[in-house]
C-alpha positions in Angstrom: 24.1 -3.3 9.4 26.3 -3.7 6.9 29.3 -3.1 9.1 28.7 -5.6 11.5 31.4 -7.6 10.6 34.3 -5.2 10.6 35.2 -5.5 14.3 33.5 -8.9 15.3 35.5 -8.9 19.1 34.3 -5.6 19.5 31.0 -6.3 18.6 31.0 -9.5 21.2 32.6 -8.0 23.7 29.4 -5.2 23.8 26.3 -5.7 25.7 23.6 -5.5 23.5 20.5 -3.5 24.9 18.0 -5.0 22.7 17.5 -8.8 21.1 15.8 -7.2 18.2 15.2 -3.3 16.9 13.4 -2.5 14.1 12.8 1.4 13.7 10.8 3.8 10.9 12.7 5.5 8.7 13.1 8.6 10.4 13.6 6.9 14.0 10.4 8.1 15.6 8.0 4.6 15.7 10.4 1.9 17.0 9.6 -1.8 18.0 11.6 -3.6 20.1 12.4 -7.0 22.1 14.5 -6.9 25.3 15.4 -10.0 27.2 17.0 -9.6 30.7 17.3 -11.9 33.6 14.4 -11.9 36.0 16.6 -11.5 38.8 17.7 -8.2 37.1 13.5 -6.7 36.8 13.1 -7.9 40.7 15.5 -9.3 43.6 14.6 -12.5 44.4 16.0 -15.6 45.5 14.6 -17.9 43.2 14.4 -17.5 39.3 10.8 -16.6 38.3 9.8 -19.5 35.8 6.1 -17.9 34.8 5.4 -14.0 34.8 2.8 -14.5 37.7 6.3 -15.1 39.9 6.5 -11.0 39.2 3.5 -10.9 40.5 0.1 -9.9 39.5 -0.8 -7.7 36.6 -1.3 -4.5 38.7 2.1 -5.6 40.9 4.6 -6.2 37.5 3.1 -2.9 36.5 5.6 -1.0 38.9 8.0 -3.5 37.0 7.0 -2.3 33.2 5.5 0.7 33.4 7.7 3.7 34.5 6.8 6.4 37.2 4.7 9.1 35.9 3.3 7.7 33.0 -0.1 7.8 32.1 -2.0 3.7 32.1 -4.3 3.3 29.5 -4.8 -0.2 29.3 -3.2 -3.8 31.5 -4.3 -6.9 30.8 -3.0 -10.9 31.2 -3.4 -13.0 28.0 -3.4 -16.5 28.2 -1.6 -18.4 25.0 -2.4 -22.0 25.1 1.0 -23.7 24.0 1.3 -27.4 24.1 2.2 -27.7 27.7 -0.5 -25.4 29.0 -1.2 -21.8 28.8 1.4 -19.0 28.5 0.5 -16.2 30.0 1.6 -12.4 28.8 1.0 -9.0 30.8 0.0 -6.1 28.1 0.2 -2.6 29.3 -0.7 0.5 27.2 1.0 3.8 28.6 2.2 7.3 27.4 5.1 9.2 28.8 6.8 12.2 27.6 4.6 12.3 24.8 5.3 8.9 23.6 2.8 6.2 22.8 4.3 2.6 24.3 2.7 -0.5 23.6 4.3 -3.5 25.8 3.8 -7.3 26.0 6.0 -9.2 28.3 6.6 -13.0 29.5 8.6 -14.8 31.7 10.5 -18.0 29.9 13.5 -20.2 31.6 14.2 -17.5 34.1 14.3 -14.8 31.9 12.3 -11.8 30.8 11.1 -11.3 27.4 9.4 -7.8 26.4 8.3 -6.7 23.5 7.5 -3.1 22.8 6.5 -0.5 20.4 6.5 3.2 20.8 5.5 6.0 18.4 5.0 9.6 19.6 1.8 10.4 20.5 0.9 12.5 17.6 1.8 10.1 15.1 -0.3 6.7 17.4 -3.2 7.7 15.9 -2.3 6.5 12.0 0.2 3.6 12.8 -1.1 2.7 16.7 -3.2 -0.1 15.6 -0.1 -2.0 13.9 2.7 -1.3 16.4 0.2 -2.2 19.2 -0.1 -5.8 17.0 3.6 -5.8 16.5 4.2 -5.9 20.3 1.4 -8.4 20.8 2.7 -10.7 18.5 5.6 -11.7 20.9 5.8 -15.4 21.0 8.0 -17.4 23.8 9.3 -20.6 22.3 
């Protein structure tokens, strides 16, 4: 953005939806990494501290997947880090003819997702790399 200097208290002063965006050339296939608060995803007392806090795989689902989509694919992958293992949710989904691919964590009480969407017509040539875009997601 080569403007992102010209109003710099105007740019702090904005919430910013996304951590990172990276988008095709025409807009359509768009990766992106959100990072919220856990306390925002689900009301709790306590900070979750380890994505199993949201609950299991099928119970974070309601969390990550919206209503009315179509599930094709949830499973938990286990990173081993030097602490121990991290472990990641993974759904696969489509809704309103788009293609999502999502990978999320839970790291110092706060959510990290990562996620790539294409519309369905297009998943088919560039599915296999935004699905490994999304599945890169590392939380250091």
């Amino acid at each position: 953005d080569f403007n992102a200097g010209a109003s710099l208290y105007g740019d702090k002063a904005k919430p910013r939806p996304f951590a990172a965006r990276f988008a095709s050339t025409d807009g359509s296939e768009v990766l992106s990494v959100v990072v919220r608060p856990t306390n925002q995803l689900k009301i709790t007392f306590l900070e979750a501290q380890e994505i199993t806090d949201l609950g299991s795989i099928k119970e974070a689902a309601k969390i990550f997947v919206p209503g009315g989509a179509t599930l094709y694919n949830a499973r938990t992958i286990k990173i081993k880090e030097d602490e121990g293992f991290k472990t990641y949710y993974f759904y696969e989904f489509e809704r309103d003819d788009q293609h999502i691919a999502l990978m999320a964590t839970v790291s110092s009480g706060k959510a990290i997702i990562s996620g790539a969407t294409a519309p369905c017509s297009k998943w088919d040539d560039d599915g296999v790399k935004l699905r490994s875009a999304a599945i890169s997601l590392t939380a250091l």
